[in-house]
N, C-alpha and C positions, 0 to 999 in steps of 0.2 A: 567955801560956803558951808554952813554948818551942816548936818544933817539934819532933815527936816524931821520930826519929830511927831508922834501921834497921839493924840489924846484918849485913844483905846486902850480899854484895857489889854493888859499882852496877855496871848493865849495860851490857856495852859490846858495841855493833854495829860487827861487821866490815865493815870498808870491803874488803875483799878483792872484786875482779873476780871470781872463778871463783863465790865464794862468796853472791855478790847474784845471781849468775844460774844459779845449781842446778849450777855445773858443778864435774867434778873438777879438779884444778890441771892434771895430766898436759893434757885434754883443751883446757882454754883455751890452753895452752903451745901446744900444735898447732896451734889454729885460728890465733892471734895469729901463730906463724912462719909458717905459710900464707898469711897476708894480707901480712904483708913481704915474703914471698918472691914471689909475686905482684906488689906495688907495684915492687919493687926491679929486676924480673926479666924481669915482660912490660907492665906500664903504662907505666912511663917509660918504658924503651926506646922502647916502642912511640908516645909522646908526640915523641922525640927525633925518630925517623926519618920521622914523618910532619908535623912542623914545619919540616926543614929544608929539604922539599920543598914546602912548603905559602910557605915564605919565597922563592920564585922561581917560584911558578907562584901564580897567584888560584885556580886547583880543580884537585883533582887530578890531572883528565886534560887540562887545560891550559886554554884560552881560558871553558869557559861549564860549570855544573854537569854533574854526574853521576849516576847512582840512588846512585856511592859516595860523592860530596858529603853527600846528604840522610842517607845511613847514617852518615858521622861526624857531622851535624851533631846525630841526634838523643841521640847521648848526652852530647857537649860542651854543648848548650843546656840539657838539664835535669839534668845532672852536674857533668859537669868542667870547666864555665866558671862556673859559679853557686856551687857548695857552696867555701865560703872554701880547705878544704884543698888541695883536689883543685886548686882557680885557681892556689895558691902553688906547686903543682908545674910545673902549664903554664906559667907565668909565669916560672918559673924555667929548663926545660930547652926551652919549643916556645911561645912568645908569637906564630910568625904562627896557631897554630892558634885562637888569640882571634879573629883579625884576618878569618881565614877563617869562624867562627861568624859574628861581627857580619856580614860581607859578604850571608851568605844571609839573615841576619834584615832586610836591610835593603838588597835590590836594584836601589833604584830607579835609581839613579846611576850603575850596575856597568856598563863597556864589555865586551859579549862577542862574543866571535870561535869559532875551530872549535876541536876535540881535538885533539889532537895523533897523531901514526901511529904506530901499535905500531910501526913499526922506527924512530921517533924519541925513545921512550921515552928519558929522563935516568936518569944513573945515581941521582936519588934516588930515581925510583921503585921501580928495580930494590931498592933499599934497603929500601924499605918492602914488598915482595913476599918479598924475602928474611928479612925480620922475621919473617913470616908461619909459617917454614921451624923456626924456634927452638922454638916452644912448640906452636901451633894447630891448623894442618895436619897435623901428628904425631897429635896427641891426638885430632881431632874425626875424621879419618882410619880411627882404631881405635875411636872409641866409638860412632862413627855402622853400624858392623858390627855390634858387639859387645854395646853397651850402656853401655858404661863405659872409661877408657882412663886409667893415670896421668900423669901431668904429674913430671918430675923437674927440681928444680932443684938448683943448681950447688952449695950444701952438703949433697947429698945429700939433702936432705928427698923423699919422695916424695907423692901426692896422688891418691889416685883422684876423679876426676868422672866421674858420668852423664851421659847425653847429656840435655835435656830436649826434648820434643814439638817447643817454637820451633827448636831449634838443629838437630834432625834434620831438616825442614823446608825452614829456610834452606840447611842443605848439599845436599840435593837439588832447590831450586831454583837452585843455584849450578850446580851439575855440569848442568841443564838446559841452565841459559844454555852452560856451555862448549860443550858437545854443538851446540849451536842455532849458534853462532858462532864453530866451532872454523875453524883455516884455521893454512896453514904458517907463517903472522907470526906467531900469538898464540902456537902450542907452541915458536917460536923465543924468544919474550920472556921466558915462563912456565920453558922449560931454561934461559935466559941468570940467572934468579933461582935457578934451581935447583927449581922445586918443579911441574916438569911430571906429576912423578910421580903426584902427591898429585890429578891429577882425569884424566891420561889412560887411569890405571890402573884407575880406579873410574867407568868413564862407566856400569859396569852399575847403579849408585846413581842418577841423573840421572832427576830427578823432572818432573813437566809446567810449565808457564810458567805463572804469573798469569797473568788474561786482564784485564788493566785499561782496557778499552774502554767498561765500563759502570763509575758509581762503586760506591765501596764498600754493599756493603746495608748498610741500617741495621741490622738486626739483630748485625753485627757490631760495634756503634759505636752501639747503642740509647740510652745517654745525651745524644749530640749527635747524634739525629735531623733531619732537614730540617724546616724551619717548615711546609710543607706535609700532614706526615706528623702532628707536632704536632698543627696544629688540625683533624687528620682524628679523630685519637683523643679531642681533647677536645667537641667540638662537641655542643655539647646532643642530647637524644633530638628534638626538636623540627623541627631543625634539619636532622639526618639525616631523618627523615621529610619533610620538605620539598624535599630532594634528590632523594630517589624518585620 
């Protein structure tokens, strides 16, 4: 018997982006030129100036890591050296920032020596400080005030972002450390990049230091608690009673 046959039109599913994900077209157009404008704008760039620096010095304040080491390395180690896309861009405009990943993932070998002295500062670092001047400093500047702050890029696109909890945080333990370590070398290095402004202007923002003397509590980090803590919570009732 033949198969019966329908006089419906057959259904066709939009493969349309905006339209698998509940969005207007207007609105996806925006997030998508946002995200180029961004990659284009302040990621590579900022891939460029801190590879070329990273290609003549092993960390970036010279001879042995930094607290600013372990901060690029944790978004390179589980981002921008791992995820294929994001490798092809490093790989492309900043390969020593691979080089400097593997380096910290794997220290055993590494010859270290001292830092380098804020008035010995290389012009690439000054590069990479002056990066800072383009997009960041500006924005987190005004939203860490205000709540929110645009971001403009060079075709005119504009971008409101909010500040979040983590970002307001990190900018007031930054303006701490300046506050804590300020001195006529570092507002020399910080003018010579151009962005003295941007923390001696706002020391009223400068938040208190971590106190990293004691580790992390667990409760911060409750999934990878200490074995100790572990077998305190699992220990039989028996066991506990036996303790006392």
């Amino acid at each position: 018997m033949p198969a019966r046959q329908s006089s419906a039109e057959p259904r066709v599913l939009s493969t349309s982006p905006y339209r698998v994900y509940g969005m207007s077209q207007s609105y996806f157009t925006r997030k998508l030129t946002g995200y180029l404008d961004y990659k284009s704008e302040i990621l590579r760039p900022w891939f460029r100036v801190v590879g070329a620096h990273l290609a003549t010095h092993p960390f970036l304040l010279g001879g042995r890591p930094s607290l600013a080491d372990f901060a690029l390395f944790g978004g390179n180690a589980a981002h921008f050296i791992n995820d294929p896309l994001c490798r092809r861009w490093v790989d492309a405009d900043a390969p020593a920032i691979v080089v400097h990943t593997h380096r910290l993932m794997e220290p055993q070998d590494a010859l270290f020596c001292d830092w380098m002295a804020l008035g010995e500062a290389p012009e690439t670092m000054i590069s990479i400080l002056a990066e800072l001047d383009r997009h960041y400093l500006p924005w987190i500047s005004r939203a860490a005030v205000e709540g929110k702050a645009e971001l403009a890029f060079a075709d005119a696109q504009h971008v409101e972002i909010a500040i979040t909890p983590f970002l307001a945080e990190a900018r007031a333990t930054l303006l701490g450390r300046y506050v804590r370590y300020r001195s006529d070398a570092l507002d020399a290095l910080l003018a010579r990049a151009g962005i003295l402004s941007y923390f001696a202007d706002y020391i009223d923002g400068a938040g208190q230091l971590p106190d990293y003397k004691e580790p992390p509590r667990p409760a911060l980090n409750r999934l990878f608690g200490p074995s100790w803590e572990r077998e305190q919570c699992t220990a039989p009732p028996s066991a506990s009673a036996a303790i006392r």
